[in-house]
C-alpha positions in Angstrom: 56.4 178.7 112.7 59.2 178.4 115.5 59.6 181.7 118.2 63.1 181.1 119.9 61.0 182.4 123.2 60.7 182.3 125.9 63.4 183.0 128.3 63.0 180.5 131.1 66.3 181.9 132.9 65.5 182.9 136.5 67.7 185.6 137.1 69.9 184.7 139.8 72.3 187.5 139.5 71.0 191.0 138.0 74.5 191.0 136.6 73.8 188.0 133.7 74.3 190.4 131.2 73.0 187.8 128.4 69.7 187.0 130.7 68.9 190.3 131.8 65.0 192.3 131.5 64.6 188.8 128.9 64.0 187.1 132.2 60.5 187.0 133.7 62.6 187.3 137.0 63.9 185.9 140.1 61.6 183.8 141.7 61.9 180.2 140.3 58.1 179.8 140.9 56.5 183.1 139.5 59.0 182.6 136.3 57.5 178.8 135.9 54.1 180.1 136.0 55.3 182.8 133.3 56.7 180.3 131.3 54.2 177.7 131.1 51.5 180.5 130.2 53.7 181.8 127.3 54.2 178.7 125.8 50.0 177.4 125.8 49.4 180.8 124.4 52.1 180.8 121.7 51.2 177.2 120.4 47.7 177.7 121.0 48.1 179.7 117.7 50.1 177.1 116.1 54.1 178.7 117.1 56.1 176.0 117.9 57.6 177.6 121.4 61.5 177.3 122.6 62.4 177.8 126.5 65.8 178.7 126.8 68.4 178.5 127.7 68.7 174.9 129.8 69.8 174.3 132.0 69.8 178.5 133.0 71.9 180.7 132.0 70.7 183.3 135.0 73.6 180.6 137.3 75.9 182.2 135.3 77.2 186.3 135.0 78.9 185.9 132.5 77.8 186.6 128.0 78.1 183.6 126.0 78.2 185.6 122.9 81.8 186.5 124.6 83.2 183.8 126.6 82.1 180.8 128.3 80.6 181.3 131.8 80.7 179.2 134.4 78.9 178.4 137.3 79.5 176.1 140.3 75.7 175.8 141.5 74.8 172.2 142.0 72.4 169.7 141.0 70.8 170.1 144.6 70.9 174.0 144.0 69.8 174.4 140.2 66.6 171.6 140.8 65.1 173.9 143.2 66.2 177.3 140.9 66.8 177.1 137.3 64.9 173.7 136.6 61.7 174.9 137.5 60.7 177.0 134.1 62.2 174.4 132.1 59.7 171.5 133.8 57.3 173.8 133.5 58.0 174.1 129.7 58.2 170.5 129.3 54.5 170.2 131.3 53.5 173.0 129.1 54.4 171.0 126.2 57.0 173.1 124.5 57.6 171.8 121.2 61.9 172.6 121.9 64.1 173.8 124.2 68.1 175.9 123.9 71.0 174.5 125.2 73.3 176.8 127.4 76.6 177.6 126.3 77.6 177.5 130.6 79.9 175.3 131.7 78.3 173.8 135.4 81.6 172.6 137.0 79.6 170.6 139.6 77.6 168.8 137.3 79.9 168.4 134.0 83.5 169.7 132.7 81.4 170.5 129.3 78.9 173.4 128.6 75.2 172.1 128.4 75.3 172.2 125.2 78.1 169.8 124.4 77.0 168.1 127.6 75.3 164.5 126.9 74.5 164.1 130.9 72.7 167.6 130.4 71.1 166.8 127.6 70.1 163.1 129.0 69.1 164.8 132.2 66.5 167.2 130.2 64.9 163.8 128.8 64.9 161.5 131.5 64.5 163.8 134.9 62.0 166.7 133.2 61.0 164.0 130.6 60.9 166.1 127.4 60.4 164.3 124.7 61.1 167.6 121.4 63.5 168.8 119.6 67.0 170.0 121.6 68.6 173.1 119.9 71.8 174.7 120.4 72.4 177.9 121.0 74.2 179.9 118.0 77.0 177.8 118.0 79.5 180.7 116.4 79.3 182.1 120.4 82.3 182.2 121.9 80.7 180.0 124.8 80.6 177.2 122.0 84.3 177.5 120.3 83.5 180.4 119.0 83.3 181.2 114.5 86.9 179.3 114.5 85.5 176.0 116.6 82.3 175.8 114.7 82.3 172.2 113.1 84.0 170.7 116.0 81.1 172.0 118.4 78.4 170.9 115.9 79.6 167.7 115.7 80.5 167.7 119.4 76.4 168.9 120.3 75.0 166.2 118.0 77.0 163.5 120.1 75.9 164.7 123.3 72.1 164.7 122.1 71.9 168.0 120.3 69.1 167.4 117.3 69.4 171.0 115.6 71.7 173.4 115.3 71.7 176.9 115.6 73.6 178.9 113.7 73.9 182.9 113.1 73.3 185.0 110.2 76.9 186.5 110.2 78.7 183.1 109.2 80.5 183.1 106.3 79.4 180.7 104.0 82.2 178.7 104.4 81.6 178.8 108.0 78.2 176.9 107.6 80.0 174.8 105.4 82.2 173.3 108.1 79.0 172.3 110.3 77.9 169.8 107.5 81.4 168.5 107.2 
């Protein structure tokens, strides 16, 4: 089985109302240690674990189900903040890890998720070798329902190797992914 857990966000702003009481908290350290822990015990019974959502979607205030946030923390700023769950993950040996629909205007113009120097930096810098998922791609922070095969084929460019879809797309919806 596959739990789409845990929340590696660190909650940066008690106002990221798509983070929120999901996150283990504020302190990049204490969240890390969380993390790690969940995923050893969640495989440990044979659950393929999923830390999400990278690159940290506590940067950002705004809902991605919604719009698309943005943030303009730096490389320098998120290595020392939101990366540390996410390596911890990775050391842990999660089995995948969610993209972010945030757009990081220091690092890219894209959101992580349609982002292949996010995606490249997950693999190379925290060296995590599993399977990349989207978030549900029919979030407004993605294209939104209407955007839906663009920003599938756009995630499977940048790296992406699964989709996520939700269960309130229409079957033509799903449809347009494949195509």
């Amino acid at each position: 089985g596959l739990d789409l857990a845990p929340v590696a966000d660190v909650l940066v702003d008690p106002g990221a109302a798509i983070v929120g009481v999901r996150s283990f908290g504020s302190d990049p350290a204490l969240v890390a240690r969380h993390v790690g822990a969940f995923v050893e015990g969640l495989q440990s019974v044979g659950v393929a674990a999923c830390a999400k959502h990278f690159p940290g979607h506590g940067e950002a205030v705004g809902d991605s189900h919604l719009e698309l946030p943005v943030s303009g923390a730096g490389l320098e700023t998120l290595s020392t903040r939101a990366l540390p769950p996410f390596a911890a993950a990775v050391e842990a040996g999660a089995q995948v890890v969610m993209t972010a629909h945030v757009r990081f205007t220091a690092v890219d113009d894209e959101p992580a998720t349609l982002s292949a120097r996010w995606i490249g930096l997950l693999r190379s810098t925290l060296g995590f070798d599993g399977v990349v998922m989207t978030d549900a791609l029919e979030m407004q922070g993605a294209g939104g329902p209407a955007g839906i095969g663009e920003s599938a084929v756009r995630a499977l460019a940048a790296g992406a190797d699964a989709l996520c879809l939700g269960a309130d797309l229409s079957p033509e919806q799903v449809l347009a992914t494949r195509d």
